[in-house]
PyMOL CGO cylinders between C-alpha atoms (Angstrom):
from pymol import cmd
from pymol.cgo import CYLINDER

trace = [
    CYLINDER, 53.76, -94.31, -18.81, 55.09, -97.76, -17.52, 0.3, 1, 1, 1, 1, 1, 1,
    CYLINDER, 55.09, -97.76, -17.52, 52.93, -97.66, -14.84, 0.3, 1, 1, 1, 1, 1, 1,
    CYLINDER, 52.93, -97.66, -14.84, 49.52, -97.58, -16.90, 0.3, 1, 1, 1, 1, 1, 1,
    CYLINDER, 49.52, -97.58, -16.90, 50.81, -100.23, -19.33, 0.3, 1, 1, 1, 1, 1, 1,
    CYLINDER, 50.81, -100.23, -19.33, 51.43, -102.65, -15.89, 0.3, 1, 1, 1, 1, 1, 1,
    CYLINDER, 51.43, -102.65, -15.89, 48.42, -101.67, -15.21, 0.3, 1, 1, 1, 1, 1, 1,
    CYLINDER, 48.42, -101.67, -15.21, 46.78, -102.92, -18.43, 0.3, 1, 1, 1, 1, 1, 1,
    CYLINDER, 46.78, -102.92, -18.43, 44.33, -105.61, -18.36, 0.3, 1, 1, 1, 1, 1, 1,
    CYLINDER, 44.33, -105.61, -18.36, 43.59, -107.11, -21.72, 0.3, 1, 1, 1, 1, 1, 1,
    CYLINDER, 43.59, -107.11, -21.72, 40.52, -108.67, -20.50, 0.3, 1, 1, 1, 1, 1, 1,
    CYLINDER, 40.52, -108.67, -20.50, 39.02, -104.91, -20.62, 0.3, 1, 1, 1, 1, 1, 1,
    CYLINDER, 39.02, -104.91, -20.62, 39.96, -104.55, -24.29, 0.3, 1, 1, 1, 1, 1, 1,
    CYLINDER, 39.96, -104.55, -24.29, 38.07, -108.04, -25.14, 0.3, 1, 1, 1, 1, 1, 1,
    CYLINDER, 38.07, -108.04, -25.14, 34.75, -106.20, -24.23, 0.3, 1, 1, 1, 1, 1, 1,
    CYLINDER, 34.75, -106.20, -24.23, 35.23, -103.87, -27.03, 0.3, 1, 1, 1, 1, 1, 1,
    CYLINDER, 35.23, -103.87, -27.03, 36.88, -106.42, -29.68, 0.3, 1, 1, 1, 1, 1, 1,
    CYLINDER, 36.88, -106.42, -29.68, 33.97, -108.22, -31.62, 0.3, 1, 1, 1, 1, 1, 1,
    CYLINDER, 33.97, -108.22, -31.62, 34.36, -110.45, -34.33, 0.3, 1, 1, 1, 1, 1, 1,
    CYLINDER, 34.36, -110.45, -34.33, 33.23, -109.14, -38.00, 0.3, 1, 1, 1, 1, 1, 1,
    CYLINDER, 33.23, -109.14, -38.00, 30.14, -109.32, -39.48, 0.3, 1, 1, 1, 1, 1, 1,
    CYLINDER, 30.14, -109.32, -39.48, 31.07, -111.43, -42.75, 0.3, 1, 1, 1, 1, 1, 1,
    CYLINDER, 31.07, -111.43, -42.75, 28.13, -111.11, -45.46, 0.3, 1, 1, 1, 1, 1, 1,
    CYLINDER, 28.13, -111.11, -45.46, 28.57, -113.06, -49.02, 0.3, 1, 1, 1, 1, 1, 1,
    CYLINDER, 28.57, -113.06, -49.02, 26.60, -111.93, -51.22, 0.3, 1, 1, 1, 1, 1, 1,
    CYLINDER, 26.60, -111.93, -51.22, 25.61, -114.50, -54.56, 0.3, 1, 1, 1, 1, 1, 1,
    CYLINDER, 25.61, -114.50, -54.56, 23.30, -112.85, -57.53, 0.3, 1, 1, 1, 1, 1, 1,
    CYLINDER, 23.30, -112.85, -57.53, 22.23, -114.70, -60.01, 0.3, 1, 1, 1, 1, 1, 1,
    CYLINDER, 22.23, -114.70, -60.01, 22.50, -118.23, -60.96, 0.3, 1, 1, 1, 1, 1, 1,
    CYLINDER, 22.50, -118.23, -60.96, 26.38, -118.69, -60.60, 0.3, 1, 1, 1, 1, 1, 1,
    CYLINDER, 26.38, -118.69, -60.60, 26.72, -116.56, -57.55, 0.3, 1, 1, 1, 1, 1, 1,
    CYLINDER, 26.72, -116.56, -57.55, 24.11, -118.67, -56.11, 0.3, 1, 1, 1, 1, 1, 1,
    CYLINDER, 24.11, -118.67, -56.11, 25.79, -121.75, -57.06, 0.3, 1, 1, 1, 1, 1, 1,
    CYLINDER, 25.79, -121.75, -57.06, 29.10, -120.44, -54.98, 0.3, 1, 1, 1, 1, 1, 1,
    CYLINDER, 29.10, -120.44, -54.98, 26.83, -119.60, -51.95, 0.3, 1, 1, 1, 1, 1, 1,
    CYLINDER, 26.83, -119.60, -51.95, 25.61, -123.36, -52.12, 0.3, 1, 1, 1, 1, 1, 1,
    CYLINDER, 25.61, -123.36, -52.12, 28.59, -124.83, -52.02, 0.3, 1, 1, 1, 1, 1, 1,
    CYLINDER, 28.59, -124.83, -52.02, 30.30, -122.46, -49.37, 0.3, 1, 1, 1, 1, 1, 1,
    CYLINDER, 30.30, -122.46, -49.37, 26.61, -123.68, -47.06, 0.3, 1, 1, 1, 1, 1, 1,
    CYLINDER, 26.61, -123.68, -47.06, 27.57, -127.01, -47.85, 0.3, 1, 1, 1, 1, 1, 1,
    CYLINDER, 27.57, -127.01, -47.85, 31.05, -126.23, -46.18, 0.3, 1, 1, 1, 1, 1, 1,
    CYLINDER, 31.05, -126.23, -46.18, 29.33, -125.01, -42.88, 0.3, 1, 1, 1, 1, 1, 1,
    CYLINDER, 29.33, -125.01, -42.88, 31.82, -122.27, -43.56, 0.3, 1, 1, 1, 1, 1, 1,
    CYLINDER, 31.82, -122.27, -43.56, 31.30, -120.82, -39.44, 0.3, 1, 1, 1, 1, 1, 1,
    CYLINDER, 31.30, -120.82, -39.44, 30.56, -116.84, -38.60, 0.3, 1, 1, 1, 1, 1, 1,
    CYLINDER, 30.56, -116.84, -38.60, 29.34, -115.68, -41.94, 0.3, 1, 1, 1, 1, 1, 1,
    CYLINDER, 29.34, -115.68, -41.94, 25.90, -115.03, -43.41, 0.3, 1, 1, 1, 1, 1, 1,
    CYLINDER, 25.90, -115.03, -43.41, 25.21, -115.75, -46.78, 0.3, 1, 1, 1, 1, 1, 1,
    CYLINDER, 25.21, -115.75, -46.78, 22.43, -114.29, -48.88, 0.3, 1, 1, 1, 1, 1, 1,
    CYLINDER, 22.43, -114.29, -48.88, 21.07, -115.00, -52.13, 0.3, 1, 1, 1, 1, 1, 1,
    CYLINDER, 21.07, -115.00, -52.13, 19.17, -112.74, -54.89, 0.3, 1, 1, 1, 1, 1, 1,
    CYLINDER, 19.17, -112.74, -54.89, 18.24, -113.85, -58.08, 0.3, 1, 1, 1, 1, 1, 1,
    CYLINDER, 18.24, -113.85, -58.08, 15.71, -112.81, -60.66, 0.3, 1, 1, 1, 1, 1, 1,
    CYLINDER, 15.71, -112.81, -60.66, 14.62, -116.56, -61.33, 0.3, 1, 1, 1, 1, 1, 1,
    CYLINDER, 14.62, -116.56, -61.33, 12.55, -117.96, -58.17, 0.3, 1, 1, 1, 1, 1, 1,
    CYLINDER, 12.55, -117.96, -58.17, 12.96, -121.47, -59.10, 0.3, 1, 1, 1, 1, 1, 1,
    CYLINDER, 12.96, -121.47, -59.10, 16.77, -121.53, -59.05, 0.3, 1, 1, 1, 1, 1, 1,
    CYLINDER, 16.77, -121.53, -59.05, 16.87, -119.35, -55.30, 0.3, 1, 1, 1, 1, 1, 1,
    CYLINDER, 16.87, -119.35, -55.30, 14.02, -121.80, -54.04, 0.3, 1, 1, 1, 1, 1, 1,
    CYLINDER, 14.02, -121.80, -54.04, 17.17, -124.73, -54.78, 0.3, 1, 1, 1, 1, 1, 1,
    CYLINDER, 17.17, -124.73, -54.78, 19.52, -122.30, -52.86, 0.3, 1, 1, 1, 1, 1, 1,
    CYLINDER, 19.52, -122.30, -52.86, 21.05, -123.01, -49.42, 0.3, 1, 1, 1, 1, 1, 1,
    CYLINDER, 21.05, -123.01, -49.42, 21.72, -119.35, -47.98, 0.3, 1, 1, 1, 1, 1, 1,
    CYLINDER, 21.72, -119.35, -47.98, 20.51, -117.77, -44.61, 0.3, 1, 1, 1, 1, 1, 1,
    CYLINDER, 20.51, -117.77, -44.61, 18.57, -114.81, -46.82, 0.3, 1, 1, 1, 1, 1, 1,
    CYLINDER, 18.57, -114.81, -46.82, 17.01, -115.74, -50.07, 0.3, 1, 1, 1, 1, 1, 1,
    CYLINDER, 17.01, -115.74, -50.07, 15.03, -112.92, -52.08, 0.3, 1, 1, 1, 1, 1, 1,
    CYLINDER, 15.03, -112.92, -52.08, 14.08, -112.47, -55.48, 0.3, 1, 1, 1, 1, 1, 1,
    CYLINDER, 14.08, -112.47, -55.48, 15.18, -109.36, -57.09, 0.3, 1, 1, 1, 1, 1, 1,
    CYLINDER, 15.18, -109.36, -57.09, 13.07, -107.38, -59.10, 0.3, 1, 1, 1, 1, 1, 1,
    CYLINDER, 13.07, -107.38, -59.10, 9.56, -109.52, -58.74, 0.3, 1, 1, 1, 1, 1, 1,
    CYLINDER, 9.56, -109.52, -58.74, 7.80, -107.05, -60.26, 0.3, 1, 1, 1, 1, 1, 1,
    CYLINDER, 7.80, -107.05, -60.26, 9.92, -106.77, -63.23, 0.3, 1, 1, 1, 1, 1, 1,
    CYLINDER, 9.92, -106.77, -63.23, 10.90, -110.67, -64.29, 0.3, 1, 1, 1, 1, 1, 1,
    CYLINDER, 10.90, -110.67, -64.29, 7.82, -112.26, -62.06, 0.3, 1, 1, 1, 1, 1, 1,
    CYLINDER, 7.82, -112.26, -62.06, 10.29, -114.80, -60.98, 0.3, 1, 1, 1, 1, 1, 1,
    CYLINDER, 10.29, -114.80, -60.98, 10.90, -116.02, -64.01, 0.3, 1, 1, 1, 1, 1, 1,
    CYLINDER, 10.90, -116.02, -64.01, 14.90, -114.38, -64.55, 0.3, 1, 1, 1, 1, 1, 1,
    CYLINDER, 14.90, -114.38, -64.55, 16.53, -111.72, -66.61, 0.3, 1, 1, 1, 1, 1, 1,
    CYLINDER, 16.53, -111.72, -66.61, 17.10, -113.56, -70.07, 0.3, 1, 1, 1, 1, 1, 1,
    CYLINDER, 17.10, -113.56, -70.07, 20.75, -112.79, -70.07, 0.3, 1, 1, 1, 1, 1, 1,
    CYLINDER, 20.75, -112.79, -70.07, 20.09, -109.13, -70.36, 0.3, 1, 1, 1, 1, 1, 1,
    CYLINDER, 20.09, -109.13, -70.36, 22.20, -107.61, -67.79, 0.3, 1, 1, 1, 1, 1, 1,
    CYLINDER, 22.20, -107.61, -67.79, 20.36, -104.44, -68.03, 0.3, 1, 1, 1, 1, 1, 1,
    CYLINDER, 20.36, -104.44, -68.03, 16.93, -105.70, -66.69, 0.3, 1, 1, 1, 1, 1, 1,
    CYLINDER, 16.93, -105.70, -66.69, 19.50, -107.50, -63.54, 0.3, 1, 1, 1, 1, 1, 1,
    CYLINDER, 19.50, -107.50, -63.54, 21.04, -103.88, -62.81, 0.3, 1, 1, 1, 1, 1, 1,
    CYLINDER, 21.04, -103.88, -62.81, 17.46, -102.42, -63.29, 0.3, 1, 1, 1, 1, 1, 1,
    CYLINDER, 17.46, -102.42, -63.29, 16.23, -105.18, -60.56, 0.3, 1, 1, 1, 1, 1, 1,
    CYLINDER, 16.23, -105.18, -60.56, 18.86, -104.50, -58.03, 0.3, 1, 1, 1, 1, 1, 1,
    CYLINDER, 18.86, -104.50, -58.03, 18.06, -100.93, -58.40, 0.3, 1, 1, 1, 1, 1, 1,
    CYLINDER, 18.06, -100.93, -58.40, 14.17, -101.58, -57.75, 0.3, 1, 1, 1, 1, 1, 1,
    CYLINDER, 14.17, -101.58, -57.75, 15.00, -103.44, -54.58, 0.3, 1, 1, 1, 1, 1, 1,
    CYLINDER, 15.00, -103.44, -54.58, 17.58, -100.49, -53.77, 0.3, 1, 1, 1, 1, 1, 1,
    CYLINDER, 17.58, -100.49, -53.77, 16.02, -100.34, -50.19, 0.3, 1, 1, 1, 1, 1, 1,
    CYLINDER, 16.02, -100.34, -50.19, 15.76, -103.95, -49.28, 0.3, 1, 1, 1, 1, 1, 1,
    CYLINDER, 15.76, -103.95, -49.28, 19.24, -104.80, -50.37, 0.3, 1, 1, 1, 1, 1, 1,
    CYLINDER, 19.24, -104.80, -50.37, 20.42, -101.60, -48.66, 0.3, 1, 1, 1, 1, 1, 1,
    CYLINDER, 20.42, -101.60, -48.66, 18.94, -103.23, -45.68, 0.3, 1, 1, 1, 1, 1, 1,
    CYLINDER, 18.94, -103.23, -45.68, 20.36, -107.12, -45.85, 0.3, 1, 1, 1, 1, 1, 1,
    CYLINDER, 20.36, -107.12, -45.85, 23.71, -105.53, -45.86, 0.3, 1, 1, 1, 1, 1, 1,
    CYLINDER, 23.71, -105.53, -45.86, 23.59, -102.40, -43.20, 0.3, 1, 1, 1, 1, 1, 1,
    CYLINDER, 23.59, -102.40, -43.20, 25.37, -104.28, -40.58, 0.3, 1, 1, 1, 1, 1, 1,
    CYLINDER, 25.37, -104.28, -40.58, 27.85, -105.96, -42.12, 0.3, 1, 1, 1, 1, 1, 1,
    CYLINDER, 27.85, -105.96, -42.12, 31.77, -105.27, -41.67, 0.3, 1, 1, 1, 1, 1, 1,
    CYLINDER, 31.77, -105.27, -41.67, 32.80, -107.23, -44.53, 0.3, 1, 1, 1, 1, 1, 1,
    CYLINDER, 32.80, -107.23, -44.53, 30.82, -108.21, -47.53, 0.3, 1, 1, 1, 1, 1, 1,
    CYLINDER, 30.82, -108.21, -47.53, 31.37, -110.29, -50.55, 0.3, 1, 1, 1, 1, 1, 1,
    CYLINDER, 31.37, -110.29, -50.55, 29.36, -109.99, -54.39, 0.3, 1, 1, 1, 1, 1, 1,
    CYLINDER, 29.36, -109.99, -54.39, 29.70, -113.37, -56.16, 0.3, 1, 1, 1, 1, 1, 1,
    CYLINDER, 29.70, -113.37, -56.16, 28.53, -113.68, -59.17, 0.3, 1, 1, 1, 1, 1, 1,
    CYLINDER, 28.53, -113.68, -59.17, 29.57, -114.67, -62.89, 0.3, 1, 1, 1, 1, 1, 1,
    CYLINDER, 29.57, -114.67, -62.89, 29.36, -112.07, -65.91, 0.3, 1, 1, 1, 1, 1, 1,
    CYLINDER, 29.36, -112.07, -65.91, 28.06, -114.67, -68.34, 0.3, 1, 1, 1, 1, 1, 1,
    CYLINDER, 28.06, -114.67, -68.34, 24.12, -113.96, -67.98, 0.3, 1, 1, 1, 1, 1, 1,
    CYLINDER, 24.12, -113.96, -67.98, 21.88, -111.08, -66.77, 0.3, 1, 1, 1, 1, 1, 1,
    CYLINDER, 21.88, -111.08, -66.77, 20.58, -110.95, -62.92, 0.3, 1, 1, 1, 1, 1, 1,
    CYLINDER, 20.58, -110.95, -62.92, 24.66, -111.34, -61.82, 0.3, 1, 1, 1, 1, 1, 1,
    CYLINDER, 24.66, -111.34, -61.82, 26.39, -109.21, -64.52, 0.3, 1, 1, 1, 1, 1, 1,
    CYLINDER, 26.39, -109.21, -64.52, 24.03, -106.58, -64.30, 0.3, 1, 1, 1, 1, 1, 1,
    CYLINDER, 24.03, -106.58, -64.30, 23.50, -106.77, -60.14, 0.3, 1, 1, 1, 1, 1, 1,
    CYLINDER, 23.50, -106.77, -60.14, 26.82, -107.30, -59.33, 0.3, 1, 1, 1, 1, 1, 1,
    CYLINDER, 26.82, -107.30, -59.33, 27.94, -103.66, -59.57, 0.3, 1, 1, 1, 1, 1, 1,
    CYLINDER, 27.94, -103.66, -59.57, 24.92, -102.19, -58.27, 0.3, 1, 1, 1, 1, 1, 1,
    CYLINDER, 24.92, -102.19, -58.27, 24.82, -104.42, -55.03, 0.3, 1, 1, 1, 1, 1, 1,
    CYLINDER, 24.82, -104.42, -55.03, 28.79, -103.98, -54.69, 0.3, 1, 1, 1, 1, 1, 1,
    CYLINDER, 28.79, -103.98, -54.69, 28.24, -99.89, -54.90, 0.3, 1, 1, 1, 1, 1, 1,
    CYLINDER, 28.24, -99.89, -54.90, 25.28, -100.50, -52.25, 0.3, 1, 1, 1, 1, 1, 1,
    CYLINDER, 25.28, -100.50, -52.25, 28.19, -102.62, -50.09, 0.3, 1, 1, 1, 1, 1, 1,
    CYLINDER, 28.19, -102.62, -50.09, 30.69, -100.07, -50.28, 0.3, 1, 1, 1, 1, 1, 1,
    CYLINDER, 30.69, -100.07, -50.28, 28.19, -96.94, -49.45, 0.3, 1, 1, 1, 1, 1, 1,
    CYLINDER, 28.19, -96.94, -49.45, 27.80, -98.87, -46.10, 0.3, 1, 1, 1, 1, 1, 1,
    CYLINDER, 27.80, -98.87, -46.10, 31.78, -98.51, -45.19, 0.3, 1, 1, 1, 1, 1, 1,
    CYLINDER, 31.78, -98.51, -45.19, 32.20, -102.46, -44.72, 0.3, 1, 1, 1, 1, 1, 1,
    CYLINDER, 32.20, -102.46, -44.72, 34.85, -103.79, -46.09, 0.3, 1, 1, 1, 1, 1, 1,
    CYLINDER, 34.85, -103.79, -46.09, 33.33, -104.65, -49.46, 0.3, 1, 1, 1, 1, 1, 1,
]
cmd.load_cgo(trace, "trace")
């Protein structure tokens, strides 16, 4: 046994040792606001992405992924505060959120529970997130 741990380089094990894939996630308008002032921080090795129902206010986010949720529902033009048509958005774009977070190893939902697209996304995208056995 002491011979193979002599033996040991550590350089070998740094081939398999990668550093996480960090994902934040920011629906609606006050998870988007987070996401824009974690960019702002050049926070390094993490991807942000941003959904909202309400085009104008993702156009004015800073996040590597922007997409509106649920275009075909809201137009672009938000939930209202009605948290139902946000979880009913999230749940439209089931596949393309699926997607944005496959291949991450950690993942963060930010959002506030004050208006519609976050309060009613938030638990939809953070079920999505944990489905994918990240760190969520």
């Amino acid at each position: 046994m002491m011979e193979r741990l002599e033996s040991f380089d550590s350089s070998d094990l740094m081939e398999f040792i990668t550093a996480p894939q960090v994902k934040l996630v920011g629906t609606g308008g006050a998870g988007n606001n987070i996401l824009n002032r974690l960019f702002s921080r050049r926070v390094k090795g993490v991807e942000t992405i941003a959904l909202n129902t309400d085009a104008n206010h993702l156009n004015q986010c800073k996040a590597h992924v922007r997409k509106v949720l649920g275009a075909k529902v809201t137009k672009g033009r938000g939930a209202g505060g009605d948290p139902y048509i946000g979880k009913r958005c999230a749940e439209d774009d089931e596949e393309d959120i699926r997607g944005k977070l496959s291949d991450g190893d950690i993942i963060f939902v930010i959002a506030g529970m004050g208006g519609g697209t976050g309060t009613g996304s938030a638990p939809v995208i953070a079920k999505y997130a944990k489905e994918t056995d990240a760190l969520s």
